[in-house]
C-alpha positions as CSV (number, residue, x, y, z in Angstrom):
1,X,17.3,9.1,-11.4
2,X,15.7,6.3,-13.6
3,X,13.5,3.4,-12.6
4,X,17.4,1.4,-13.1
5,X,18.4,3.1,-10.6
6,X,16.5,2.7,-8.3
7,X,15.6,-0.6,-7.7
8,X,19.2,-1.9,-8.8
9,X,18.1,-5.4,-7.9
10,X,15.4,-6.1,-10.7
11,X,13.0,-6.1,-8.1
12,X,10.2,-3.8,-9.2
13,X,8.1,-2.4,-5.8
14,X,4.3,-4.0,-5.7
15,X,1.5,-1.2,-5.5
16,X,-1.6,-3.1,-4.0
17,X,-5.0,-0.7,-3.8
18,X,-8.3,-1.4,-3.6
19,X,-11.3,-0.5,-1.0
20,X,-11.3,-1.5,2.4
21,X,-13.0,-4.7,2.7
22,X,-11.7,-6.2,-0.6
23,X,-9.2,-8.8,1.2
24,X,-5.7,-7.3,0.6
25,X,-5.1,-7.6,4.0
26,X,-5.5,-11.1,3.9
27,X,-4.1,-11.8,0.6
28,X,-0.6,-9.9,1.6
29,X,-1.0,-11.7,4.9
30,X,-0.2,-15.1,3.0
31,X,2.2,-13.9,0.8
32,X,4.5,-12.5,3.4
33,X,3.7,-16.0,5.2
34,X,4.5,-18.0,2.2
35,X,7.5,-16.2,0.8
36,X,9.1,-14.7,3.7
37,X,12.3,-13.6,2.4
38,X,11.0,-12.1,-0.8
39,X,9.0,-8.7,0.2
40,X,8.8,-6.3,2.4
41,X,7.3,-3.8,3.5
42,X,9.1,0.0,3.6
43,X,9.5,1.2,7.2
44,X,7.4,4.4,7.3
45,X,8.1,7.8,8.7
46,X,6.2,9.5,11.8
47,X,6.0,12.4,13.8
48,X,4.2,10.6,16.6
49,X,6.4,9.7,19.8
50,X,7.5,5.8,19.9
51,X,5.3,3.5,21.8
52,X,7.0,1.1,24.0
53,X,8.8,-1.6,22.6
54,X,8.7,0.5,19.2
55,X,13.0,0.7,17.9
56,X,13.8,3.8,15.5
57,X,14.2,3.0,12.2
58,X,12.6,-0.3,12.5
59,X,9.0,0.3,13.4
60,X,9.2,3.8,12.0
61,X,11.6,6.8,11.4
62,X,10.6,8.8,14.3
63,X,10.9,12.0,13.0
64,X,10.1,15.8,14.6
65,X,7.5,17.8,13.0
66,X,9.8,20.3,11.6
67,X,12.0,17.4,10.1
68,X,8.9,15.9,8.7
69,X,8.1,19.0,6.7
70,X,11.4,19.6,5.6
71,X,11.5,16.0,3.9
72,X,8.1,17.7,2.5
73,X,9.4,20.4,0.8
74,X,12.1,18.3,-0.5
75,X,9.5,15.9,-2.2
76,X,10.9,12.9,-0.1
77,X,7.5,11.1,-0.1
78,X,5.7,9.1,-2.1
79,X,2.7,9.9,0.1
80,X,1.6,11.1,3.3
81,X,-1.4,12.2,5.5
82,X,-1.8,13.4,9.1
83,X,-4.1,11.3,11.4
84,X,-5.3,12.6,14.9
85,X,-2.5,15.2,15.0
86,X,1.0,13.0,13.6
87,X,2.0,13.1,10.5
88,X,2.6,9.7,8.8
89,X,4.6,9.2,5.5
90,X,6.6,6.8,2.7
91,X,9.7,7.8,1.7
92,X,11.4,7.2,-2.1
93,X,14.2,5.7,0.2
94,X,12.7,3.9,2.4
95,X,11.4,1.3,-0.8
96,X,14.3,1.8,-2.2
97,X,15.8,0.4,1.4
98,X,13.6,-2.8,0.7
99,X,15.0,-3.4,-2.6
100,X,18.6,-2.8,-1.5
101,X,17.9,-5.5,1.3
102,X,17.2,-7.9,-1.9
103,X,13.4,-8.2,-1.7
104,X,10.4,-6.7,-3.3
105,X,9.0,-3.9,-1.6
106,X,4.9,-4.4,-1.3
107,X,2.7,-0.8,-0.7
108,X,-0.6,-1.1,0.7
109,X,-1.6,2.7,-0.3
110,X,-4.7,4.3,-0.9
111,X,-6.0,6.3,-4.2
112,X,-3.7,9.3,-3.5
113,X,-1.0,7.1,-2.9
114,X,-1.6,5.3,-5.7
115,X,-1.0,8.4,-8.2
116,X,2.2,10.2,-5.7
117,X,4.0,6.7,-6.6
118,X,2.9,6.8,-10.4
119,X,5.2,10.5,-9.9
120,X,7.9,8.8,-8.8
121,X,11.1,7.1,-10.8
122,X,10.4,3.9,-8.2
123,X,8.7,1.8,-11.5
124,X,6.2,0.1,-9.5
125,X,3.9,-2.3,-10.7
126,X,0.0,-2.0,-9.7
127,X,-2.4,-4.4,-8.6
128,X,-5.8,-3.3,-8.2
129,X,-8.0,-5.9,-6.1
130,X,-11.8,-5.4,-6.4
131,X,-15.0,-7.6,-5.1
132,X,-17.6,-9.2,-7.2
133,X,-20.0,-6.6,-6.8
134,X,-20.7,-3.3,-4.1
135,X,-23.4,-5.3,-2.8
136,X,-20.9,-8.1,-1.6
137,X,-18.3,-5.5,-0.3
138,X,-20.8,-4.1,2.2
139,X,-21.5,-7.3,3.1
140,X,-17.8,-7.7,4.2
141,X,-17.7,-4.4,5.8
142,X,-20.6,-5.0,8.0
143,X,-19.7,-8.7,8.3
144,X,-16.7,-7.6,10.3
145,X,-18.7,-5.6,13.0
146,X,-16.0,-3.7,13.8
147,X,-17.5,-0.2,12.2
148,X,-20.5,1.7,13.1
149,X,-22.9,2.7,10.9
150,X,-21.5,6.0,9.8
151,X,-18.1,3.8,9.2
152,X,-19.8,1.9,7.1
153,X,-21.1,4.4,5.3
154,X,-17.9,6.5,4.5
155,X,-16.0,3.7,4.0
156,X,-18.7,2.6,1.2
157,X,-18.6,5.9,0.1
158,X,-14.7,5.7,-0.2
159,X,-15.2,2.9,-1.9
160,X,-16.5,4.3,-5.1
161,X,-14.4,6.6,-6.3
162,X,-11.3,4.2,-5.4
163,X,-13.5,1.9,-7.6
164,X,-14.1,4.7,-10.6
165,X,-10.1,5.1,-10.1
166,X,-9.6,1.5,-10.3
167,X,-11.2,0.7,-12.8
168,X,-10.1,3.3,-15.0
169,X,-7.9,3.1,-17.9
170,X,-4.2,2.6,-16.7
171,X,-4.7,3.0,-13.1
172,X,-3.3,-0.5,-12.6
173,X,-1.5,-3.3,-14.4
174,X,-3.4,-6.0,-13.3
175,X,-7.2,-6.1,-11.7
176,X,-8.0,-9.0,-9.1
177,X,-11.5,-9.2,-8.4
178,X,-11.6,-11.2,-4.9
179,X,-14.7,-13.6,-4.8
180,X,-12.5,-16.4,-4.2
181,X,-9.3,-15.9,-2.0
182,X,-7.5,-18.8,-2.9
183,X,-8.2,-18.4,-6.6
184,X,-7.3,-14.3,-6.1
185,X,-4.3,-15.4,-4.2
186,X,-2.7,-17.2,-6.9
187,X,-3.2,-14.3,-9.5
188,X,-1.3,-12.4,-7.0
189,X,1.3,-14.5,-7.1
190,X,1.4,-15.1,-10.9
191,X,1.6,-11.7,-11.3
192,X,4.3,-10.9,-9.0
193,X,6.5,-13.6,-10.2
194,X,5.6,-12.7,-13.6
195,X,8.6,-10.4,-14.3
């Protein structure tokens, strides 16, 4: 299947990576806010149990273990990891589902994800958002007071290869480095729009 295919409506999926504490959160935060009807995110897949209130298919794809490893074997995902026992994964389809609903499908993935989607036919486009300096991101990260110490650390330590990867020849297609969220936000948005 080609990139065509896939996204029959033009609309190219969005790849956004960068480290923890970078602002993405915050920067995707306004776009959905602003442009509402435009993106999307994929529903992912899980082989945790629903939490009440959670609808199948809509919050996830609640999926059994076995089922889960089938679509594994199949090479259904773009990426997935298991977290305290559950498996949690994206799915070619489920971007595709986005762009089939008319809107562009945004992926907040990390590194790995990053190169399973670059494997894929899905023709993403990549934003890599950065801070000013690793001096100023650990600032953030403790700033938020919501790690301990040995968060802090791994996460800081995370933060360095994703910014050896990032900054790497083609790793992404554009590189936002977020010391100013309103001036980062709108080359987001010029970037996006620019296709």
């Amino acid at each position: 299947m080609t990139a065509a295919t896939v996204t029959s409506t033009g609309k190219r999926p969005i790849v956004v990576f960068g480290p923890s504490g970078t602002g993405k959160s915050t920067l995707l935060k306004r776009l959905f806010a602003e442009y509402p009807t435009s993106f999307g995110f994929s529903v992912s897949n899980t082989t945790r149990l629903p939490r009440a209130g959670e609808v199948n298919h809509k919050d996830y794809h609640f999926l059994t273990r076995p089922e889960f490893l089938s679509a594994i074997e199949r090479k259904e995902f773009i990426e997935y990891a298991e977290f305290s026992g559950n498996l949690y994964g994206t799915t070619v389809q489920a971007v595709r589902d986005v762009a089939e609903a008319g809107k562009t499908c945004i992926l907040d993935i990390d590194v790995q994800g990053v190169k399973s989607v670059k494997g894929t036919d899905l023709g993403a486009r990549f934003v890599f958002v950065a801070p000013p300096t690793v001096e100023e991101l650990e600032k953030r990260l403790r700033g938020r007071g919501t790690d301990d110490e040995e968060s802090v650390l791994k996460r800081l330590e995370t933060a360095k290869g994703e910014l050896e990867y990032g900054n790497s020849e083609g790793a992404c297609d554009i590189k936002i480095v977020n010391d100013d969220v309103d001036d980062a936000y709108k080359k987001l948005v010029d970037f996006i729009f620019s296709e």
